[in-house]
C-alpha positions in Angstrom: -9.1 -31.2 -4.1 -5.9 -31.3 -6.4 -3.5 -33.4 -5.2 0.1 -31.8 -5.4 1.8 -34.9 -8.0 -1.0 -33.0 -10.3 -0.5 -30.5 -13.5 -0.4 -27.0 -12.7 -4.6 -26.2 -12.7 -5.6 -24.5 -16.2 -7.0 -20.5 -15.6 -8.0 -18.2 -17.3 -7.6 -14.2 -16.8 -11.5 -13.9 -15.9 -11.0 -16.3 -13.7 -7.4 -14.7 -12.6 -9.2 -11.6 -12.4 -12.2 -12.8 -9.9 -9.6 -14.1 -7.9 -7.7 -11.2 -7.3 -10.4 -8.7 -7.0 -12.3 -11.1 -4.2 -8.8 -11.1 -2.2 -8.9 -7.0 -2.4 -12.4 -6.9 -1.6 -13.1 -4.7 -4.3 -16.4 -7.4 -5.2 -18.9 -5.8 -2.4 -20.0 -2.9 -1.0 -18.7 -2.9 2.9 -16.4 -5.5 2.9 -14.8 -4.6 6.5 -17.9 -2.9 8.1 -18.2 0.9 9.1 -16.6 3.4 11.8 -13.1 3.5 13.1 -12.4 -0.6 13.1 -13.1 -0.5 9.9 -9.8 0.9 9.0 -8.0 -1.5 11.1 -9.6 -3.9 9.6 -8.7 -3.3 5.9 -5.1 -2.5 6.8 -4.7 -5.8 8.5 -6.4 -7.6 5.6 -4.3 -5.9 2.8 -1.0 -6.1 4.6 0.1 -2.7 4.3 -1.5 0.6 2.6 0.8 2.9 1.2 2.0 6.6 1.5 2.6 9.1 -0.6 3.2 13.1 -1.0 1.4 14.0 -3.9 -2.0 15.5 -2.7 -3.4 16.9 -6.0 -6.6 14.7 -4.5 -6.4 13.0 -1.2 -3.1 11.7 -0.7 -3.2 7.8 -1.3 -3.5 6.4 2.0 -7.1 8.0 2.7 -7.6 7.0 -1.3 -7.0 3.7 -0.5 -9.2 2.9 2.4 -12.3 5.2 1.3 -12.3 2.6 -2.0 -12.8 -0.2 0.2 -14.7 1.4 3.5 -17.6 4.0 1.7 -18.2 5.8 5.0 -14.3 6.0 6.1 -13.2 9.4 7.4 -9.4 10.3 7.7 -9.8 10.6 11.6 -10.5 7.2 11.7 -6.7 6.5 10.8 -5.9 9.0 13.1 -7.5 6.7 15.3 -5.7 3.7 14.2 -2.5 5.1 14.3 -2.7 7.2 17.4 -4.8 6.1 19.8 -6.3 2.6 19.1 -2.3 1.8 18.1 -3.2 -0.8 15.8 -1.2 0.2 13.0 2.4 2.1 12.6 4.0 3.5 9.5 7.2 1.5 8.2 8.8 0.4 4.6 7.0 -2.5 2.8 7.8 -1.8 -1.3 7.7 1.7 -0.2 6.8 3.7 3.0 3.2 2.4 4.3 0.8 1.9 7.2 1.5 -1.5 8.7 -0.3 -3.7 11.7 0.9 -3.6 14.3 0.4 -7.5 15.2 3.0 -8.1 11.8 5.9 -5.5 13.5 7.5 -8.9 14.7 8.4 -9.2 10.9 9.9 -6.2 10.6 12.4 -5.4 13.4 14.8 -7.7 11.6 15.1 -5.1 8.9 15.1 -2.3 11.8 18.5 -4.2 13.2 20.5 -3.9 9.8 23.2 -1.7 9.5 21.1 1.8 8.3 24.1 4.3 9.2 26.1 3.4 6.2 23.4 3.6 3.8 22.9 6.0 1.5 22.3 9.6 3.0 22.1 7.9 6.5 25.9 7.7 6.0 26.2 11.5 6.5 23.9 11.4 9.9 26.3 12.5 12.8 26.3 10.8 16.0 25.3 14.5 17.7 22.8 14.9 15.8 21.1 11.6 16.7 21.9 12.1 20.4 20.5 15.5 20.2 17.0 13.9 18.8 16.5 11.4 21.0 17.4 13.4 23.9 14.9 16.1 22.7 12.4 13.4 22.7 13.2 11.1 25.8 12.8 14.4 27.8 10.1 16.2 26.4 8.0 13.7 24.5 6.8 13.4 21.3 8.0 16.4 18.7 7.9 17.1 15.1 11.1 18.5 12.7 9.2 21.5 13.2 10.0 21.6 16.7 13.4 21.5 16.4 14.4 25.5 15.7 18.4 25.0 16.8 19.6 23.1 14.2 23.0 24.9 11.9 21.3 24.5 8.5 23.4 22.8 5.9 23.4 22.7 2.5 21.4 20.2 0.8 22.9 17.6 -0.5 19.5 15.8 -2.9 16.5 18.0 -4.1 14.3 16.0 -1.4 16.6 16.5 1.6 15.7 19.1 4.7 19.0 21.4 5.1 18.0 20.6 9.2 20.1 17.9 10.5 18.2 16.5 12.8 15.4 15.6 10.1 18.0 13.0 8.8 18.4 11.9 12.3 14.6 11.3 13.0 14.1 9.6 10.2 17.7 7.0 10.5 16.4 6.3 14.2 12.6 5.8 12.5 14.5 3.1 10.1 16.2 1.5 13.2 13.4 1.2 15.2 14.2 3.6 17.9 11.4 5.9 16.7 8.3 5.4 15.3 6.0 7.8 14.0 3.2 8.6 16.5 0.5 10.9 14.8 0.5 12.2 11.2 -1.2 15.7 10.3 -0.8 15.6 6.1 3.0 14.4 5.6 4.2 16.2 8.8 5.2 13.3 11.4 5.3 13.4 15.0 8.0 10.7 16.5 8.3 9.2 19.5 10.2 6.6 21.6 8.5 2.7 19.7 8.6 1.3 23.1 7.1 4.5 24.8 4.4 4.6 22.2 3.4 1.5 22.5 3.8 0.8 26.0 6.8 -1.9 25.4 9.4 -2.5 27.8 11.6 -3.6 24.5 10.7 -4.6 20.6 9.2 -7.9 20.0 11.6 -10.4 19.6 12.3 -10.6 15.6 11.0 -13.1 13.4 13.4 -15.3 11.8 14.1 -15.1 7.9 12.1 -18.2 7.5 8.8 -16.7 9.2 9.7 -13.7 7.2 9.2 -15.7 4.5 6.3 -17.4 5.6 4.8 -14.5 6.6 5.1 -12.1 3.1 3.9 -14.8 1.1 0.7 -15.5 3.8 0.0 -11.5 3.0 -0.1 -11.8 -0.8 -2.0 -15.2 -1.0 -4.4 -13.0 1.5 -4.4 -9.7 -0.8 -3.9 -11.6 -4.1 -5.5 -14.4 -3.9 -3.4 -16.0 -6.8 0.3 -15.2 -7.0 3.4 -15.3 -8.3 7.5 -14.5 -7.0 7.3 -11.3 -8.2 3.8 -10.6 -6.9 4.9 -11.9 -3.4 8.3 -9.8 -3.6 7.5 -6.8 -5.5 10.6 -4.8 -5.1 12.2 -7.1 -2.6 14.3 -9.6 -5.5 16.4 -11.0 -3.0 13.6 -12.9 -0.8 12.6 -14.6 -3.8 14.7 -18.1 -3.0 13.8 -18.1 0.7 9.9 -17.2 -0.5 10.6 -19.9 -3.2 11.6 -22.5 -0.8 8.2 -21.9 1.3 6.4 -22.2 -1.3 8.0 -25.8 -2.6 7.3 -27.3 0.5 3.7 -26.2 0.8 2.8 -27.7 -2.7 4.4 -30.7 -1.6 2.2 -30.7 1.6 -0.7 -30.2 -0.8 -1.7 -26.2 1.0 -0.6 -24.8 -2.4 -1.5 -25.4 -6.0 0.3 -24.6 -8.8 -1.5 -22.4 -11.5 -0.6 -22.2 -15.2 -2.5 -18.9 -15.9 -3.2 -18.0 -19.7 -0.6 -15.0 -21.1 1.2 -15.6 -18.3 4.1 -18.1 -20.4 6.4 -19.7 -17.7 5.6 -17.6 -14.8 4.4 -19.6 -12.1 1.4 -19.3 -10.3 0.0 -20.5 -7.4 -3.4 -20.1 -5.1 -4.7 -22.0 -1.8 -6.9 -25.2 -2.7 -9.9 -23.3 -0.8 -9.4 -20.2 -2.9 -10.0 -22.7 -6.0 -12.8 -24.2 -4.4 -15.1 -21.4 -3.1 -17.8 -20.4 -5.5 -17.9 -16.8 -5.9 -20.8 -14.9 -6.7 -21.0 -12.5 -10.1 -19.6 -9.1 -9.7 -21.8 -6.3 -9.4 -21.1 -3.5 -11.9 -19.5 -1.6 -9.1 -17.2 1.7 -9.8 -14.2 2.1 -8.1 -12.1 5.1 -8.6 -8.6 3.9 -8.0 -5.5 5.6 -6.7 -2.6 4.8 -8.7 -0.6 3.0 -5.7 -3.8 0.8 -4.9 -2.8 -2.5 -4.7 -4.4 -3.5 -7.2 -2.6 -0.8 -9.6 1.0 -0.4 -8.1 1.8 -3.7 -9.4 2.0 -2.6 -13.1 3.2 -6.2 -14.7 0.9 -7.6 -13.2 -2.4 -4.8 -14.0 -1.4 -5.6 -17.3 -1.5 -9.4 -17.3 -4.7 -9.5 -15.5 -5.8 -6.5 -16.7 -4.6 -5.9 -20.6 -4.3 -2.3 -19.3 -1.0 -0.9 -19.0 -1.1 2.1 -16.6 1.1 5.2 -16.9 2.3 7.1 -13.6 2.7 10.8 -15.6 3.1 12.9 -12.6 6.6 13.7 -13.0 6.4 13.7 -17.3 6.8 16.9 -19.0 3.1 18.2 -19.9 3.1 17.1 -23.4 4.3 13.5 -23.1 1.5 12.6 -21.1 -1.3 10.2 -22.1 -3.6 9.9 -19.4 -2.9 13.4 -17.7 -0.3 14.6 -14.7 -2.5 12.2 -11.8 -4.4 9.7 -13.8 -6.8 7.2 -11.9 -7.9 3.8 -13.2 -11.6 3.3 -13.1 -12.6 0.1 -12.0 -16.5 -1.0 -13.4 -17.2 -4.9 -12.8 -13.8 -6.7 -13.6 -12.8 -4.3 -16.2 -10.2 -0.7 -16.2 -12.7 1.1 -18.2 -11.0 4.5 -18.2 -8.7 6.8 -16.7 -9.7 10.0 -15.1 -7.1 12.9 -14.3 -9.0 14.3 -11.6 -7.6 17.8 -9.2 -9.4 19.1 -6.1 -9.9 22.8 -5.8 -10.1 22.9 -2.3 -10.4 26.8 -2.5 -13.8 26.7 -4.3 -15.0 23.3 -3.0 -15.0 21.6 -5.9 -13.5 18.7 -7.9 -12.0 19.0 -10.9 -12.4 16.8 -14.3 -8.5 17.1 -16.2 -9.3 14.7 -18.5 -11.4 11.9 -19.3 -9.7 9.3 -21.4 -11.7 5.9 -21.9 -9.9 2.4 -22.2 -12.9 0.3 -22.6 -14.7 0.5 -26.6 -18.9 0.1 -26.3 -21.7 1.0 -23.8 -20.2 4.4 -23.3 -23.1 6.3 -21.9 -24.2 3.1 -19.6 -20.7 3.2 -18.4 -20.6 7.1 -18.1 -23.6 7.4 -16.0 -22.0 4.6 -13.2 -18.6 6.7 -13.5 -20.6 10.3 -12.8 -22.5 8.8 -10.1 -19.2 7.1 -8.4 -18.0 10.7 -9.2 -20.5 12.6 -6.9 -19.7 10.2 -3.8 -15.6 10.5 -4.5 -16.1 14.5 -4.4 -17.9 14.4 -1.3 -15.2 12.2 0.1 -12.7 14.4 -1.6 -14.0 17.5 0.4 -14.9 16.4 3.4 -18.6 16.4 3.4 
């Protein structure tokens, strides 16, 4: 085992890459099982799957857990979320699905001072006394629920001109609410503590078990990893994460990694990551959302990778490489293309935007794996 007076340990990006794809479990089949706990099951291993609007396929959540659960059915979040309560919806790098055994680690960001942020500022005290009366009283609602509201003019192109949707979603940020059930991207809130049958929130975790406990979820989900992979969008954790990490390699439960390409970026992986002997990947497809975890870390794709992804959604038409929605293709350890895929749900059927390949060689060995991972996204796609 190395010792932690040692060098940094020399790797290389297939070896990088091995890593990182064993710690998503993108390297088997079923790697969580089948059926309803199978979705608890990823979301706990991953840390956190993410949200989105955009539903030009599947919106990304249901993306994400059909590429790692091949028989998963969106009523088995549902499940999760609603009646199993073993995940809940709250900001990681970005709104996601969360476990519900980590929401110790998050009610310390619930406590901070939300009313003067941003548009929260502009969030009256009536109106946030109306919502929570609505709801204490007569249970769980959605915005749509709420017909009494004096509209106001909007004030950002995303904004509702209904009050009380910027009060449901300040007491969501606080903790006072959490979202119960989901039906596409409209939420039903209730009371946290009614939800979940709590007399109060758990007691918070302190900054240092914080710590502790975003870089345990990337070494999980990562396997190898770096500050920024540990706090993506979250910069100012880095010294606290930083300190964790320093006294771990000094303990010996961490080894520093000089990866190739990666210059003075540090790197570092558990000893019995190193140590375990990991079969050779299949030639597996996988049809990848672009906020998959292993995509929504660009930098990163790219050092790994050598394929820089571009998110063209909201690019005007004709400055647009890979398409408006385009999806990394995942054969073996390689991105071998990028699809821009659309689901016409009207006709039942899934639509091929564009096809643009990344990888050079074995095209037609690579393009019958892709169609065939096709037919199996489709049916997911539409429900069959």
């Amino acid at each position: 085992m190395p010792r932690p007076s040692q060098q940094p340990l020399s790797m290389n990006l297939a070896q990088a890459r091995r890593l990182w794809l064993r710690a998503q479990r993108l390297d088997e089949p079923t790697p969580f099982g089948s059926g309803p706990e199978a979705t608890r099951a990823a979301v706990e291993h991953l840390g956190y799957v993410q949200i989105d609007t955009i539903n030009v396929i599947e919106r990304c959540h249901h993306h994400i857990l059909f590429t790692r659960i091949p028989d998963y059915r969106r009523a088995h979040l549902h499940q999760a979320q609603d009646v199993d309560k073993t995940v809940f919806e709250y900001w990681t790098h970005a709104l996601s699905y969360v476990p519900v055994r980590d929401f110790r680690f998050f009610v310390r960001a619930m406590k901070q001072d939300w009313d003067s942020r941003g548009w929260f500022a502009s969030v009256q005290p009536k109106d946030m006394r109306k919502v929570l009366r609505l709801i204490r009283e007569g249970g769980p609602l959605t915005i749509r629920d709420i017909d009494d509201d004096e509209l106001r003019e909007k004030d950002h192109p995303w904004a509702s001109r209904k009050p009380s949707k910027r009060a449901l979603q300040l007491a969501f940020f606080k903790g006072i609410l959490t979202v119960s059930a989901r039906s596409g991207m409209v939420k039903t809130y209730d009371l946290t503590t009614r939800h979940f049958g709590w007399e109060r929130l758990p007691k918070a975790a302190s900054e240092r078990e914080v710590a502790e406990y975003v870089l345990d979820r990337a070494l999980r989900a990562q396997g190898l990893v770096s500050l920024d992979s540990i706090c993506h969008l979250d910069a100012g954790r880095k010294p606290a994460v930083r300190a964790v990490i320093e006294r771990r390699v000094r303990r010996g439960e961490l080894v520093p990694v000089a990866l190739e390409g990666a210059g003075k970026q540090a790197h570092w992986a558990r000893p019995e990551a190193l140590e375990e002997v990991l079969p050779p990947l299949s030639g597996g497809v996988h049809i990848l959302s672009p906020f998959d975890p292993l995509v929504i870390q660009r930098r990163r794709l790219q050092l790994f990778f050598g394929y820089e992804h571009r998110f063209e959604a909201y690019l005007p038409k004709e400055k647009r490489v890979f398409g408006y929605f385009g999806l990394p293709v995942l054969l073996g350890d390689g991105i071998v293309a990028v699809l821009d895929l659309k689901t016409d749900r009207e006709k039942g059927r899934l639509l091929m935007q564009q096809w643009t390949w990344i990888a050079k060689g074995a095209r037609m060995e690579r393009k019958r794996l892709i169609e065939e991972a096709l037919e199996r996204f489709e049916a997911f796609q539409l429900g069959k």
